[in-house]
Every structure is written in C-alpha cells, then in structure tokens.
C-alpha positions in Angstrom: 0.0 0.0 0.0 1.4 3.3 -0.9 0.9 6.0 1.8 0.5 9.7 0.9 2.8 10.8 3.3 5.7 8.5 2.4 5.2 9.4 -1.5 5.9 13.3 -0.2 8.8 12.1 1.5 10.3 10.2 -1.7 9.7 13.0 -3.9 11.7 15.3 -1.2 14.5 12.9 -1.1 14.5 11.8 -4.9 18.1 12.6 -6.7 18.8 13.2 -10.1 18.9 9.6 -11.3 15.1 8.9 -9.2 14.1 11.9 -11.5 15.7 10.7 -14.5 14.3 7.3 -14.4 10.6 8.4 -13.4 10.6 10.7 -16.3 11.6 7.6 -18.8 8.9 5.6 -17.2 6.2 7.7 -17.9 7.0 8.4 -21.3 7.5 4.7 -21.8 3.9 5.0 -20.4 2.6 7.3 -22.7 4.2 5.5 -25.6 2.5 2.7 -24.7 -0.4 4.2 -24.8 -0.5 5.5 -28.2 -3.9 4.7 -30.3 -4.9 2.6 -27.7 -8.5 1.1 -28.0 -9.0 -0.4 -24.1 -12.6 -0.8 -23.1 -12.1 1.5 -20.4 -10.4 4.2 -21.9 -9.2 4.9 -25.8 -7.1 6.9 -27.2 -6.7 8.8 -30.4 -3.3 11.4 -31.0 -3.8 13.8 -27.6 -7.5 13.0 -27.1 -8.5 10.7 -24.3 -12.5 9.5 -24.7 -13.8 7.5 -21.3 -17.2 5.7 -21.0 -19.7 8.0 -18.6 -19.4 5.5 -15.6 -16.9 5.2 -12.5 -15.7 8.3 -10.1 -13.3 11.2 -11.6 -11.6 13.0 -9.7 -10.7 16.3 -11.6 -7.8 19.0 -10.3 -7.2 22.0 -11.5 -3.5 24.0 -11.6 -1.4 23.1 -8.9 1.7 25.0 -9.8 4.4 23.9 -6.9 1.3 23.9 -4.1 2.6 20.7 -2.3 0.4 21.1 0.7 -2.8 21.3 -2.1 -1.6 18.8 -4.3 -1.6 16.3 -0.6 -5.0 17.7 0.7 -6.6 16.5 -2.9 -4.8 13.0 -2.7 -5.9 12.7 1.1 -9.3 13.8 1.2 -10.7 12.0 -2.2 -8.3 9.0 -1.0 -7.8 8.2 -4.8 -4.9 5.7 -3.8 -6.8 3.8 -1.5 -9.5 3.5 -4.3 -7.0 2.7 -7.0 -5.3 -0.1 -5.1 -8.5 -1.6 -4.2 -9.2 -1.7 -7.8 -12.2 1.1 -7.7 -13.3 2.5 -11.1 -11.7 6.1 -9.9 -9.8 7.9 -12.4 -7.6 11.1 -11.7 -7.1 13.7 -14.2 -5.1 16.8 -13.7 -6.1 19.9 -15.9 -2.1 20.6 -16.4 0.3 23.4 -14.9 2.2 21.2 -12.5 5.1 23.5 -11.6 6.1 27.4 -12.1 4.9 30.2 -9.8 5.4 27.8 -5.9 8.2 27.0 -4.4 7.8 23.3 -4.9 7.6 22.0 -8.2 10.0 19.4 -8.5 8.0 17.8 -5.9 4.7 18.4 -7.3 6.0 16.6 -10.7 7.9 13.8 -9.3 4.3 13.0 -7.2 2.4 13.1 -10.0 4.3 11.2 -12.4 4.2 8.7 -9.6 0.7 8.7 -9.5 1.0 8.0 -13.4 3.3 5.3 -13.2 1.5 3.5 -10.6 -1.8 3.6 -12.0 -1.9 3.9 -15.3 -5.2 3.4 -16.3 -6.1 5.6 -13.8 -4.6 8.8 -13.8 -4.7 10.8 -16.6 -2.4 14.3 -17.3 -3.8 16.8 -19.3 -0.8 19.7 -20.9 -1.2 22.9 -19.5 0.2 26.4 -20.6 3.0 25.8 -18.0 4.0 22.8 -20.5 3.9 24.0 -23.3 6.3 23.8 -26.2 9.6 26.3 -26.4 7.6 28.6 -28.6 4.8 28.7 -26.3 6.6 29.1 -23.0 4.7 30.7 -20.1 6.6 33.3 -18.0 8.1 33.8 -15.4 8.8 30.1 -15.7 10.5 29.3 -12.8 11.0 25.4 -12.9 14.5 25.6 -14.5 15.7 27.6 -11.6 14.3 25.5 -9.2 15.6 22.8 -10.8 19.1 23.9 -10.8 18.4 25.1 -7.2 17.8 21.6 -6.0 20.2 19.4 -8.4 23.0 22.1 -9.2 24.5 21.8 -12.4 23.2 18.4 -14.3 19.6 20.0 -13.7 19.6 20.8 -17.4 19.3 16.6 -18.5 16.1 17.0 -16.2 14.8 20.0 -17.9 15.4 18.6 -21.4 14.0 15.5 -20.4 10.8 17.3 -19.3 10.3 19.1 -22.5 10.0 15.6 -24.1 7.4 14.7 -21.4 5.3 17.3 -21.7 4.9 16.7 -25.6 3.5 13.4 -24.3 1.3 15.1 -22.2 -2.6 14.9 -23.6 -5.2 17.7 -24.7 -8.0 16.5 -23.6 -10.6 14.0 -22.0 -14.0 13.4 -23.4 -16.4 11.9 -20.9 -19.0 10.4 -23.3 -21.9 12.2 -23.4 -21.0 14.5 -20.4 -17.9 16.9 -20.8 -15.1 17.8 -22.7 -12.1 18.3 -20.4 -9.0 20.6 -21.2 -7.1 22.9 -19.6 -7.5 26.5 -21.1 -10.0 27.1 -23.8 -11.4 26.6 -27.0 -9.9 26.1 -30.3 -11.7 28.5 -31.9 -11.1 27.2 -35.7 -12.0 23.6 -34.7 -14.0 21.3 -36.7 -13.6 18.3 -35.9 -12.7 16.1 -32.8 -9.3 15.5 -34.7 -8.9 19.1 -34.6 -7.6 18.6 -31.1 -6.7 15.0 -30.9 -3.8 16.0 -33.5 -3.5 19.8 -32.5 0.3 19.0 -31.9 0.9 17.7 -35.5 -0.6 21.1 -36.6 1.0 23.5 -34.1 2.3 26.1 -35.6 0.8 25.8 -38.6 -2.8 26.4 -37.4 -3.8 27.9 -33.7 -5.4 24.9 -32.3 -2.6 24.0 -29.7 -2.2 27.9 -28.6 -5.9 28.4 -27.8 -6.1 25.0 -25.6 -3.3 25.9 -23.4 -4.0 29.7 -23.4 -7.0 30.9 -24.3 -9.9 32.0 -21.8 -14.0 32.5 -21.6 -15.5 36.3 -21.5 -18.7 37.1 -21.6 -20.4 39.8 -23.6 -18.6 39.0 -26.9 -19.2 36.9 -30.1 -16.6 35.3 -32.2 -12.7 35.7 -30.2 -10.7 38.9 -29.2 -7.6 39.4 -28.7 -5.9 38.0 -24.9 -4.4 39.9 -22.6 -1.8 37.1 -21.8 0.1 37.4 -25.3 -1.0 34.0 -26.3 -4.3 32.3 -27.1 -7.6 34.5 -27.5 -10.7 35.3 -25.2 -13.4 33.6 -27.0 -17.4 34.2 -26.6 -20.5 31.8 -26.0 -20.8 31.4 -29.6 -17.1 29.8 -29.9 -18.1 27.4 -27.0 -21.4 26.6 -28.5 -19.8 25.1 -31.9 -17.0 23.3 -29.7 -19.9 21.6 -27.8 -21.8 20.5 -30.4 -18.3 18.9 -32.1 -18.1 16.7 -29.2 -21.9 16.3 -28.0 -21.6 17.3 -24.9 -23.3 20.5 -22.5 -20.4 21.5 -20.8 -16.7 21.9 -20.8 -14.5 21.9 -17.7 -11.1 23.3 -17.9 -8.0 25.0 -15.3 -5.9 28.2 -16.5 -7.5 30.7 -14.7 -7.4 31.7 -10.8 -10.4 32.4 -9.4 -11.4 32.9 -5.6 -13.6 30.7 -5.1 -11.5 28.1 -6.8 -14.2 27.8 -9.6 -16.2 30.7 -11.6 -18.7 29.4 -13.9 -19.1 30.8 -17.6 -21.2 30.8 -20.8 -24.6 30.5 -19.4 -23.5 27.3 -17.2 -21.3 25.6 -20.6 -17.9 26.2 -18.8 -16.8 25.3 -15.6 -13.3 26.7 -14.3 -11.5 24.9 -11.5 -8.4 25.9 -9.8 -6.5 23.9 -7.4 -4.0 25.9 -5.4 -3.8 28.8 -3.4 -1.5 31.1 -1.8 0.8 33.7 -3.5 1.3 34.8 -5.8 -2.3 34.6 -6.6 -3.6 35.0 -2.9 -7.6 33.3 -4.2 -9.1 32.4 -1.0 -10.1 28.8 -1.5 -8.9 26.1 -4.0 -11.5 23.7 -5.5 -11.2 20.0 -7.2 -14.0 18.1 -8.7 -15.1 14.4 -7.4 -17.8 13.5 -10.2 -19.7 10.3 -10.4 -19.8 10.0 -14.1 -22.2 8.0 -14.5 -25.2 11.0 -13.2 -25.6 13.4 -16.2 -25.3 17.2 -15.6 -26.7 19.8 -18.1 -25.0 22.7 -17.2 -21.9 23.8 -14.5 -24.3 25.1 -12.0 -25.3 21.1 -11.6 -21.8 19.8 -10.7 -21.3 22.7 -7.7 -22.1 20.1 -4.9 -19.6 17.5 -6.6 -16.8 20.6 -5.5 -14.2 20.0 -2.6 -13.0 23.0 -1.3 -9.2 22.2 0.1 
C-alpha cells in the first residue's frame, strides 16, 4: 500500500537519477499508450475518450502547491481507491510547476501517481508545459531545478520538454464533458482538430488556444488576450465546440479564481483551480469528485460535486 505521506517524503528525497528514471517511465507509459482502443479508456493522437461510468476526480493548476496537491490525494483518497481496484480515475487539468516553491515535488508525485496507476490517472498539458515557442513566463522550474540538483539539472529540464509533448489535450467523458485545460480552439471542426492539434502547431492555432485561451462574456466570435497568447473567446465559440463533441459542458483550469471555480457561458464552462496562496492570494482552491455516470446539463449542476481544500 502506498501512503500519501511516504510518496511526499520520496519526492523530497529523490536525486537526479530517481528523476531521470521516473521521467523515462512515464514516457515509456505514454508511448505505450499511443492509439490505444481499451474498453475503459481509448485513445486517439492527444485525445482521451472515457465511457460516462466510474468516479473522476478532476484537479485543477497546482503549480508547486505541495500542501494542495496532498489535501486533494488525502481527502478523495484516490490511492486507496486505485489499489483496491475502484473504477476512480484522476485527471489533472495541467500546470504542475512554475509560480510555488515546490515544483520538483509536485511533478515527481504526479508522475508517480502516473506510473503506478496507469489506467487511472490521466495528465492533461497545460500552458506551464507548453512547447519552447509557447513558453509561459516567469517560468520558474529551471531555476528550481538547478536550485535543488545544481549543475546536471539541465538533463532533467530537457527531459521534461519531451514529457510534456507526451502530455494529452484533452478527455471526453461520453456524453458528459469535454475536459482541457485552457480554452477553446476556436477554428475547430472536428474532434481531430484537437486530438492531432500537436501535429498542426504552428501551422494552425489549435494548440495555442487549448493551453492559453480564456471565456468572457459579452462577446461573439474571439478577441484578442491579454496574456500574449491564445484568445478570449465568446459563448458562440463554446457553443460550436460543444456540439463537435456532443456534450453540454466543458470543464477546464488556467485561470485563478477565488472561489477556486467561476462558472461561464450561461453554465457551458466550468473553471476549476487547485491551489492557493501567493502569488495569486484566491481564497479557496477547488477539485471536482464526479460520479460520471449522473448526467449534468450545465456547470451550476456539478457545484455540490466541488471540494473546497
């Protein structure tokens, strides 16, 4: 049985080679998992599709927030499930590290998780993984890095970068909701729109407006974002992306809220966020625990399936 607190204390005490060799396993993972058609979750390009039944437990950005990333693993006791064989999955919206002290930690954890249960956890790309073009800043994890493994940090940075073009784009629950970290892809068309957006990126937009782009209201059609990257897309944008994927709502990360969720789009969009502290200072952080298998029209529905942590 794999206790919480002793997974903490391995990811403290991990050296470069424990990195090193987690990193290779989960890509090995991922590689693995290429086109896969399991009964309990295919898998086309970056697109993850998993049958409406079982318990998800969905977690917004962590960004190097230890303590959060712990309170979600202890109080929706996802191990315990996953050993006993539960139908739990565990899907992170993406942006692991940058912007908290402990981000090395946060990613060795998770990619544990991964490794351990690899049916069962699922890691979404965020912004904060992006590739070099698309690079978030200030992006603090080489520096942290280096902090903590001094001058071979850089083969654990370069490895990174090729995990994190493993990383998926999204999950589609069946029926229920499209999962993915920032925003819509506003020139979409298809579902292989965004299971290949990768193949496509730079070529077309559809990578840049997953990881970066953002809901306003009070707008048709996409404006220009504030952030540099990605745009601020309106109900209408959301609308067509639902109806490419047959689903009523969308739950996605990227942005901090307060509350730890804000709700967009007439109830289509859902935003989670799973940290707190500086240097965003929200009040409360928020995951999801959903039983997939009850059906939920709009974002206002899934509000008593929030933890607050």
């Amino acid at each position: 049985m794999t206790d919480i607190s002793a997974l903490s204390s391995e990811a403290e005490k991990a050296d470069l080679g424990d990195f090193l060799h987690l990193i290779d396993r989960a890509i090995f993972l991922f590689n693995e998992e290429k086109d896969s058609q399991a009964e309990t979750m295919q898998i086309l390009g970056k697109l993850v599709n998993i049958p409406p039944k079982g318990d998800a437990i969905i977690a917004g950005d962590i960004h190097g927030d230890l303590d959060s990333l712990i309170r979600i693993l202890e109080t929706s006791e996802f191990v315990k499930k996953a050993q006993e064989e539960e139908d739990v999955r565990l899907i992170f919206l993406g942006d692991y590290g940058d912007r908290g002290p402990y981000s090395p930690e946060v990613y060795f954890i998770v990619l544990s998780l991964r490794t351990m249960f690899p049916g069962k956890v699922v890691l979404l790309r965020g912004n904060h993984e992006g590739p070099s073009d698309l690079l978030a800043s200030p992006h603090d994890l080489p520096a942290q890095l280096y902090a903590r493994f001094g001058d071979e940090a850089h083969k654990i940075y370069e490895r990174m970068g090729d995990l994190f073009n493993c990383l998926y784009l999204a999950v589609l629950v069946e029926t229920r909701y499209i999962i993915l970290h920032g925003g819509v892809p506003s020139k979409a068309r298809t579902a292989m729109d965004v299971a290949y957006a990768c193949n496509k990126h730079p070529s077309e937009n559809h990578l840049e407006e997953i990881l970066w782009s953002d809901p306003v209201e009070h707008i048709v059609g996409t404006h220009r974002s504030p952030r540099g990257a990605g745009r601020l897309f309106g109900m209408d944008v959301t609308d067509r992306f639902l109806k490419i994927f047959d689903v009523p709502m969308m739950i996605r990360g990227h942005e901090p809220v307060n509350d730890g969720y804000k709700i967009n789009h007439e109830g289509k969009i859902l935003t989670i966020f799973s940290r707190t502290g500086p240097p965003y200072y929200n009040q409360y952080g928020t995951y999801l625990h959903l039983d997939l298998s009850e059906e939920h029209q709009d974002a206002w529905q899934t509000t008593g399936c929030l933890k607050r942590i």
